[in-house]
C-alpha positions in Angstrom: 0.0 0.0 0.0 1.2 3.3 -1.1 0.3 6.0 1.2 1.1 9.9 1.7 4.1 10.6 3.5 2.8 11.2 7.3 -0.8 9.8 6.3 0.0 6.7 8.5 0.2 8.4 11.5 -3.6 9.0 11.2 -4.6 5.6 10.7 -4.7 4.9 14.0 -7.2 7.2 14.8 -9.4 5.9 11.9 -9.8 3.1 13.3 -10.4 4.1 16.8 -13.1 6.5 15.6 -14.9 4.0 13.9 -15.0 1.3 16.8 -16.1 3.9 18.4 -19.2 4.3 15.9 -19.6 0.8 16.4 -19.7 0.5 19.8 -22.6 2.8 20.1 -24.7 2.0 17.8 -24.5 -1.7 19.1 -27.2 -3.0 21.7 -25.4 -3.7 24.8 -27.3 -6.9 25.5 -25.4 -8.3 22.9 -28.3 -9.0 20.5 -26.6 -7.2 17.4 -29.3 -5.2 17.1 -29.0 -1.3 16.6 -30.9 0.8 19.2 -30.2 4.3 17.3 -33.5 6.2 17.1 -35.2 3.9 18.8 -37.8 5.9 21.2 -37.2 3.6 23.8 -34.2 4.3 24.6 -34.3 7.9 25.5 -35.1 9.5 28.4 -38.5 10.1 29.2 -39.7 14.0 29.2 -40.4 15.5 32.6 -43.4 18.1 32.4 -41.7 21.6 34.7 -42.6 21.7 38.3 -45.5 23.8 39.5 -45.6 25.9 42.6 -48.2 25.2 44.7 -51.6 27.6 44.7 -51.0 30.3 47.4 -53.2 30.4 49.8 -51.6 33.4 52.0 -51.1 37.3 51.0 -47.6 38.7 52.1 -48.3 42.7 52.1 -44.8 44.8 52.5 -43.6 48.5 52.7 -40.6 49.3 51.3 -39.1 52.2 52.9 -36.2 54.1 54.2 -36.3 55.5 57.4 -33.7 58.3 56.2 -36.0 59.2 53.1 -39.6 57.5 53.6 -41.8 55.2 51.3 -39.1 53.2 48.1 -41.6 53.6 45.3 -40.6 50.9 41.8 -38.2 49.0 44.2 -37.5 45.4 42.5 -38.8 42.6 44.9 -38.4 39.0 44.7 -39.0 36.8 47.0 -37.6 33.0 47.5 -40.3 30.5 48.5 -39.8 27.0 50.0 -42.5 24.4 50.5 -42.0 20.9 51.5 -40.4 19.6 48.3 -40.3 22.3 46.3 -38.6 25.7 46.5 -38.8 28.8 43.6 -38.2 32.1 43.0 -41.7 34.4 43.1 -40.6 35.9 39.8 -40.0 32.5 37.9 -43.6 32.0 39.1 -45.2 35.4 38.4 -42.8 37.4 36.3 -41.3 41.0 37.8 -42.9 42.0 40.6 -42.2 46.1 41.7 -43.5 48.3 45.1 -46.1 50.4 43.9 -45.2 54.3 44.3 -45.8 54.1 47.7 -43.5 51.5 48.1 -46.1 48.7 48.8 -46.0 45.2 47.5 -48.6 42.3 48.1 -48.1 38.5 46.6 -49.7 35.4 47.5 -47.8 32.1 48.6 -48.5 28.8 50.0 -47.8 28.0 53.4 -44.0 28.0 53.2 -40.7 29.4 54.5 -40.0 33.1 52.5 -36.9 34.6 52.0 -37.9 38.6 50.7 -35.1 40.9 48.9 -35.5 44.2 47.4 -33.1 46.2 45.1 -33.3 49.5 43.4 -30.7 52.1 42.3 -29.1 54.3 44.9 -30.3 52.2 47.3 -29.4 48.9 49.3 -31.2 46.3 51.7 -29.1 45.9 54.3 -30.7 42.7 55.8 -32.5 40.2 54.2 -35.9 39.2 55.3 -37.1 35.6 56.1 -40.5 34.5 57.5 -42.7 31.8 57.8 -45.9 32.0 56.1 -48.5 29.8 57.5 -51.2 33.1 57.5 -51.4 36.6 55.6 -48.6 38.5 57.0 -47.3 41.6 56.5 -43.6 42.3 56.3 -41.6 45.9 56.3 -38.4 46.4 53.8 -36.1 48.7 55.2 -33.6 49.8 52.2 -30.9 52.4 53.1 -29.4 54.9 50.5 -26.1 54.5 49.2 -25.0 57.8 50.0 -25.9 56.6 53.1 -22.5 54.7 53.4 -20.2 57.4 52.3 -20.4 59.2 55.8 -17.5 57.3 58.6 -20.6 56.4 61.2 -23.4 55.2 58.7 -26.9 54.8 60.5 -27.6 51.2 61.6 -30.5 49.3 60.5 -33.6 49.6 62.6 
């Protein structure tokens, strides 16, 4: 056989790749029979999970005590039931405080973790309740600027 200088070298490789081939197109009980495209073997489709139906309302204020009510702050809140945990938004989309910085969302009973983000502003302690019955919840947020000062006020 007369092959290209340097061709050989490859060969090797060839033939690896096309065991290869082979081997996985091959039924591993050793029937010889090909199980590509069968339906059979793949994995069966799992439909997405779906939160529980809320049966509580969480109402919150967003605020600052250095400059009152945080209207169009960001909320999202983190919701864990007994096998099954997921973020409000995945659930219901965005949620905002109105411009009087108040929010209201329904959840199952469950343990719920609240955060809330807006520009210029900061939540410096995250919130975590249980929900078993409507609750209502306070956001305190501080401004940024807040921070630039050497004795920044403490959260209340």
């Amino acid at each position: 056989m007369n092959l290209p200088s340097g061709s050989w070298r490859a060969m090797p490789v060839a033939v690896f790749c096309l065991f290869l081939l082979a081997a996985c197109n091959s039924d591993p009980n050793g029937s010889g029979q090909s199980n590509a495209g069968s339906a059979a073997s793949l994995p069966a489709r799992q439909s997405a999970p779906v939160p529980p139906s809320p049966t509580h309302v969480i109402r919150s204020e967003v605020f600052s005590f250095q400059t009152g009510m945080i209207g169009n702050a960001n909320i999202n809140m983190f919701v864990y039931t007994k096998g099954f945990g997921y973020s409000y938004w995945w659930a219901h989309g965005p949620q905002r405080s109105d411009e009087l910085g108040r929010f209201e969302g329904q959840v199952p009973d469950s343990v719920v973790s609240i955060f809330a983000w807006k520009d210029g502003f900061v939540q410096p302690c995250g919130i975590r309740r249980d929900v078993t019955s409507d609750i209502e919840v306070r956001v305190e947020m501080l401004p940024v600027s807040a921070f630039d000062s050497v004795n920044p006020p403490r959260p209340h």
